[in-house]
N, C-alpha and C positions, 0 to 999 in steps of 0.2 A: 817710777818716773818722778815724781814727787820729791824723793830723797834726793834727785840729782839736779832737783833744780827747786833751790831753797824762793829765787825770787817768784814763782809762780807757788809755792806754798805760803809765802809771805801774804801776797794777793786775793789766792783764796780764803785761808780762815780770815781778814778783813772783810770779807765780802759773803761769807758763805748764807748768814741767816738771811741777806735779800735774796739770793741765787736759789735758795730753796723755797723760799714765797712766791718770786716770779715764775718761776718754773714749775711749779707743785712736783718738786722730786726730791729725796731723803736727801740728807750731807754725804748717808753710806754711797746710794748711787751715783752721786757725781765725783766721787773721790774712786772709785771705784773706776768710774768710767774713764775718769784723767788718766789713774793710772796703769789701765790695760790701752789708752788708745785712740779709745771710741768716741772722746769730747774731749774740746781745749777749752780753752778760758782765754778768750781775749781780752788782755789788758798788759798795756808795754808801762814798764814801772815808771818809766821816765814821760808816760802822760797823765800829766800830777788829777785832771777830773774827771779820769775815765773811770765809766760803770761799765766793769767788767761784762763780760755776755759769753754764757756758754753756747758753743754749737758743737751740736750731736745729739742722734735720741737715745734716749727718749725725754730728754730738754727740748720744749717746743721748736717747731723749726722758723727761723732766723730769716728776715730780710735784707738784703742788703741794698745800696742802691749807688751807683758811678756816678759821678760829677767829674765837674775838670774842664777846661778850658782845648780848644783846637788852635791851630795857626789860622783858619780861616773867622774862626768867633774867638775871640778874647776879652774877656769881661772878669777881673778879679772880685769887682762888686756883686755883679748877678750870680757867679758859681758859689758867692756867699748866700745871697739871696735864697739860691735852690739849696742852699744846707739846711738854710730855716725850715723850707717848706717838707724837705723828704724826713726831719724830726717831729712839725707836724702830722703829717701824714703817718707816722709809725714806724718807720723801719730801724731797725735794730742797730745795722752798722752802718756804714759808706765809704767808698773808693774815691779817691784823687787821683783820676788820671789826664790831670792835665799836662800836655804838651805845650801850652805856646804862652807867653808873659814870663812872669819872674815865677819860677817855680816854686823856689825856695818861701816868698814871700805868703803866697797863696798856701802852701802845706802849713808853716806856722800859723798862719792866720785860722785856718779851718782848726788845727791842734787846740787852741787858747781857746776856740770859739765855741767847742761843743765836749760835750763828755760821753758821746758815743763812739766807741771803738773805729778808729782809721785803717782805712787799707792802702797801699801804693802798689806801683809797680815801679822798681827801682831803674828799669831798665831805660822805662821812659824818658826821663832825667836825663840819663846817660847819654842818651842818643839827640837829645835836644842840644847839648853843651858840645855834641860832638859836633855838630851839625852848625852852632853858629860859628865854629873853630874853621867852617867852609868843609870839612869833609864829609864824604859818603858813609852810608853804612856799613861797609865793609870795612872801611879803616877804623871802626870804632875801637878802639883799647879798652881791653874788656878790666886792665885794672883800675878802670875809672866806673867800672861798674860796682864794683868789689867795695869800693870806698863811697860810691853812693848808697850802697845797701848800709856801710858804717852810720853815716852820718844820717839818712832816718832815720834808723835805729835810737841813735842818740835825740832825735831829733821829740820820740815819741811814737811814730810810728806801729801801730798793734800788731797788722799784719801786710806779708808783703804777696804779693803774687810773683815766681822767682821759676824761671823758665829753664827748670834744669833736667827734664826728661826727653829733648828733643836731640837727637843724633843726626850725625852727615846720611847717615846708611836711608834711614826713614825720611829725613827732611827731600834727599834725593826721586825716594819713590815715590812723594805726597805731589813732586812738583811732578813729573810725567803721569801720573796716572791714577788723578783725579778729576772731577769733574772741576773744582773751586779749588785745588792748588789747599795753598797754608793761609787763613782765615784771621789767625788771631794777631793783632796787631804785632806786639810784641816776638810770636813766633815767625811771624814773618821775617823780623827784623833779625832773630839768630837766624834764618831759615838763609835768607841771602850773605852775611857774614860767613854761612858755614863752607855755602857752594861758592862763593867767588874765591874765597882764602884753601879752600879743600881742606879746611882743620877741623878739629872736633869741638863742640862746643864749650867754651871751657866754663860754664855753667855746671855742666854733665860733669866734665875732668876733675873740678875742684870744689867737690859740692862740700866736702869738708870745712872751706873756708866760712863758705855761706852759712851751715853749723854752731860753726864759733861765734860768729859775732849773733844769731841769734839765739843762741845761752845767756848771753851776758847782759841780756836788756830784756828775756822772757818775749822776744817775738815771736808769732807764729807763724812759720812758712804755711803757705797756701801755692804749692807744688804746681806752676802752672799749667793749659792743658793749649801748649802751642799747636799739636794737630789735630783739635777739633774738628770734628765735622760741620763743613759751612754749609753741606750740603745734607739732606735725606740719604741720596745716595751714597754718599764718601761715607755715612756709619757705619763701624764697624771694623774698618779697612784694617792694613799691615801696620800704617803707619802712628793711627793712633790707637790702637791696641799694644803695638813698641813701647809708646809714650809712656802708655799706664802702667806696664810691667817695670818699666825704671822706675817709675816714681814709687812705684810699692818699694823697690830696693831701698829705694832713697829715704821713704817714709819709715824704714826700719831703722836704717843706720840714725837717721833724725833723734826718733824717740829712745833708743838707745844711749844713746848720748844730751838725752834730757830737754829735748828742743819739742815741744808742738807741731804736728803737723795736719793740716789739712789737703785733700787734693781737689784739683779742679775739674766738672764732668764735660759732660757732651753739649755742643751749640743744636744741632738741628741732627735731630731724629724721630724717625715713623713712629705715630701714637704707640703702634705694633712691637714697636720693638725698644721702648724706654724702658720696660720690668727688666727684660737680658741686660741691656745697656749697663743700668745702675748696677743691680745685681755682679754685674760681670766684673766691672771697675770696683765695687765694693771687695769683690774676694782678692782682687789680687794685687788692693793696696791696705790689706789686713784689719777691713771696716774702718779706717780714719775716717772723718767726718768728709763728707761728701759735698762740696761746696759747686752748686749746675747755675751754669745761662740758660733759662729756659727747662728742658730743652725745645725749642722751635719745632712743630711737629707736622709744619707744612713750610716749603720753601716761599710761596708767591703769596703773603699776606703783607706787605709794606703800608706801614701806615697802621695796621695791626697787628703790628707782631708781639705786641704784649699780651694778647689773646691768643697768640698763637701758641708765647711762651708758658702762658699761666694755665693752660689745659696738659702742656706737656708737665710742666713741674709736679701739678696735683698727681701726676700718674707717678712721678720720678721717685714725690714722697713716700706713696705707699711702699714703693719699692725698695726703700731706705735712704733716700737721699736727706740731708742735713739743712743745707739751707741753701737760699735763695738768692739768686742775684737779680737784680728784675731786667723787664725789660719797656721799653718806650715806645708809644705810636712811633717816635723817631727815628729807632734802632736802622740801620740800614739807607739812612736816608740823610741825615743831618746830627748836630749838635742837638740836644734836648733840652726844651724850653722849660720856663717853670711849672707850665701845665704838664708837661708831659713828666715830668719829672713824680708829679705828685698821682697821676693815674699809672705809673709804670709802678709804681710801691704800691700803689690798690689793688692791680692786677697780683703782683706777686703774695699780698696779703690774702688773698683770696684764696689763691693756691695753696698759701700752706695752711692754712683753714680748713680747707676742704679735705689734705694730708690728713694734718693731725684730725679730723671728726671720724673720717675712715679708717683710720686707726683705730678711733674707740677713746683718743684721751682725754680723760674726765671734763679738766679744762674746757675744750673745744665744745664736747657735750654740752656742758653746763649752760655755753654761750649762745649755743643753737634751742635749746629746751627755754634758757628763760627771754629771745626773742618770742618766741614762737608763743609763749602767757603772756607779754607783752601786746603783742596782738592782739589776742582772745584779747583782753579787756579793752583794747582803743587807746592804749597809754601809750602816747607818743615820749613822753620824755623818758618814760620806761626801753623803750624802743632805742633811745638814742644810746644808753646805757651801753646796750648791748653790740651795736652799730660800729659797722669797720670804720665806716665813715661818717661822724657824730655831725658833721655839719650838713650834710647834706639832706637829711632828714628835714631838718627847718626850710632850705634854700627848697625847696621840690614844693613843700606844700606852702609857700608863703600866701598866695593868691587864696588860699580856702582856711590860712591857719584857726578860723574859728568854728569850725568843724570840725565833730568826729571822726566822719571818717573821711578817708581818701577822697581823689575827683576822679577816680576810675569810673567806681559805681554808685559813687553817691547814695542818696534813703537805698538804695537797692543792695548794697555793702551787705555782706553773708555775715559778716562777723556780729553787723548791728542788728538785723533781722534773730541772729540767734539770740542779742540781749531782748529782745522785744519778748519771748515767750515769757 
């Protein structure tokens, strides 16, 4: 892999002695893993202060976190605003997917403004510029897609999410006979393109092209997953099991020809049955990095579904899933505000905390054992140390902060009773 793609070799040894500090894993392993498959390296050469970020294990698993503006909310100032906060808050990479203002503006803007790895969806763009041109989705011209995915590309852009495993054959059985139909925005929008024209996606037909121009600028495709399940029930099904079995083809032809690839998993699936899920997507898109929403493991928690997402995820880890997309009290419901933006990355931080400890990896260990002496002694700043969320520790106890211990059990505190012997 590496021999055929000089600009992600360029990148890595740049980058390799922080990638093995942040990660606690050898240069052998990550070279190793780049080049059978198993982990990419995000960083598009043309985004001149990006810190690369591996995703795949056993490289800690990865947050990511969606922003991006609606037609119904448009704010290019606040979608900057929640950039500040979801790099506060920790998340690794992040997604622009906005639809509605000056796209163009807002993607440079985010590009200049941060050095965490970018995501888009090309198609988004596409369909906005088609759409103030007064046409439907169906008329979109899909060579203005082709030349949107270019001009990212050049733009900076790390990785894209690129909707090339959905078919007429499948898109057709997802619309009769499912419970929630095609869920994912994106897939929707090939999903009705494909049935009103009766053509094939030309996503799917010319995945070659998509290929080319990500060799030449080191992008990582992130292999869309248009037939997610929006439902508990709809996992599983004909159609997006189809999905993944293309996208493994596609993930071969990719890496074969020196491009990075990631796939993207399942939205809503039973606690029950996320280990098959992951597992199942993992074999038969040849272990590529596994990039999940969630997955949602009850359908009716609105308002909570970032707790809904973050109980599936921690199971999805164990199971090998790679990283994380979060999700928002908003998900389902609106635009996410900047609160919600900054507890959707808490929630998914949690989750992969909980992955990698159940795993065993040392790291994770390390950070649960010296919370845990942290406590024993009442050391609060010790504490914060360790703390997913450093601020919060002070904001909770501000009303008692000249006290040892908590205001739970105050003198009655186990921990000070034990210093008392």
């Amino acid at each position: 892999m590496l021999s055929k793609n000089n600009l992600l070799n360029t990148i890595l040894n740049n980058n390799i002695d922080f990638l093995e500090k942040n990660d606690q894993i050898s240069k052998n392993i990550i070279i190793e893993s780049i080049n059978n498959g198993t982990m990419v390296l995000l960083g598009n050469i043309n985004h001149k202060n990006v810190k690369p970020v591996l995703i795949g294990q056993p490289a800690k698993v990865k947050v990511n976190a969606n922003i991006g503006t609606s037609p119904l909310i448009c704010s290019h100032k606040e979608e900057m605003e929640k950039l500040q906060i979801l790099e506060k808050a920790g998340a690794d990479t992040y997604m622009d997917l906005s639809i509605g203002g000056d796209l163009d503006a807002i993607r440079k803007d985010m590009i200049n403004s941060s050095s965490l790895p970018i995501g888009t969806v090309p198609l988004y763009a596409a369909a906005k510029h088609n759409a103030d041109k007064g046409r439907t989705i169906e008329q979109l011209d899909f060579e203005e897609v082709f030349d949107e995915i270019e001009k990212q590309a050049e733009m900076g852009v790390d990785f894209m999410t690129i909707h090339t495993g959905i078919t007429r054959e499948a898109a057709a059985y997802a619309e009769k006979n499912r419970i929630l139909g095609v869920v994912s925005r994106g897939g929707s929008m090939i999903s009705r393109w494909i049935l009103k024209n009766n053509k094939e996606n030309p996503l799917f037909t010319e995945f070659d092209r998509i290929v080319k121009i990500a060799a030449k600028h080191n992008v990582t495709l992130s292999l869309g997953d248009s037939l997610r399940p929006g439902a508990c029930a709809d996992a599983g099904d004909y159609p997006q099991i189809s999905e993944v079995s293309h996208l493994g083809i596609q993930a071969k032809y990719a890496f074969e020809n020196g491009v990075q690839v990631m796939i993207e998993g399942p939205g809503h699936v039973s606690l029950d049955e996320v280990e098959s899920q992951i597992k199942t997507i993992k074999k038969l898109t040849y272990n590529a990095p596994l990039y999940i929403l969630g997955p949602l493991v009850i359908d009716n928690s609105p308002g909570y579904d970032h707790i809904s997402g973050a109980i599936g995820a921690a199971a999805a880890v164990m199971a090998g899933a790679d990283f994380l997309c979060y999700l928002t009290p908003a998900e389902h419901l609106t635009l996410p505000n900047k609160e919600d933006v900054y507890n959707g990355v808490m929630a998914s931080k949690i989750a992969a905390m909980a992955g990698d400890t159940a795993l065993k990896r040392k790291y994770a260990l390390d950070m649960q054992n010296n919370m845990s002496k942290m406590r024993q002694k009442l050391d609060w700043q010790g504490m914060k140390e360790y703390a997913l969320d450093k601020d919060i520790i002070d904001k909770r106890r501000e009303s008692h902060k000249d006290k040892a211990e908590c205001a739970m059990c105050g003198e009655f505190c186990s921990v000070k009773l034990q210093h008392n012997n």
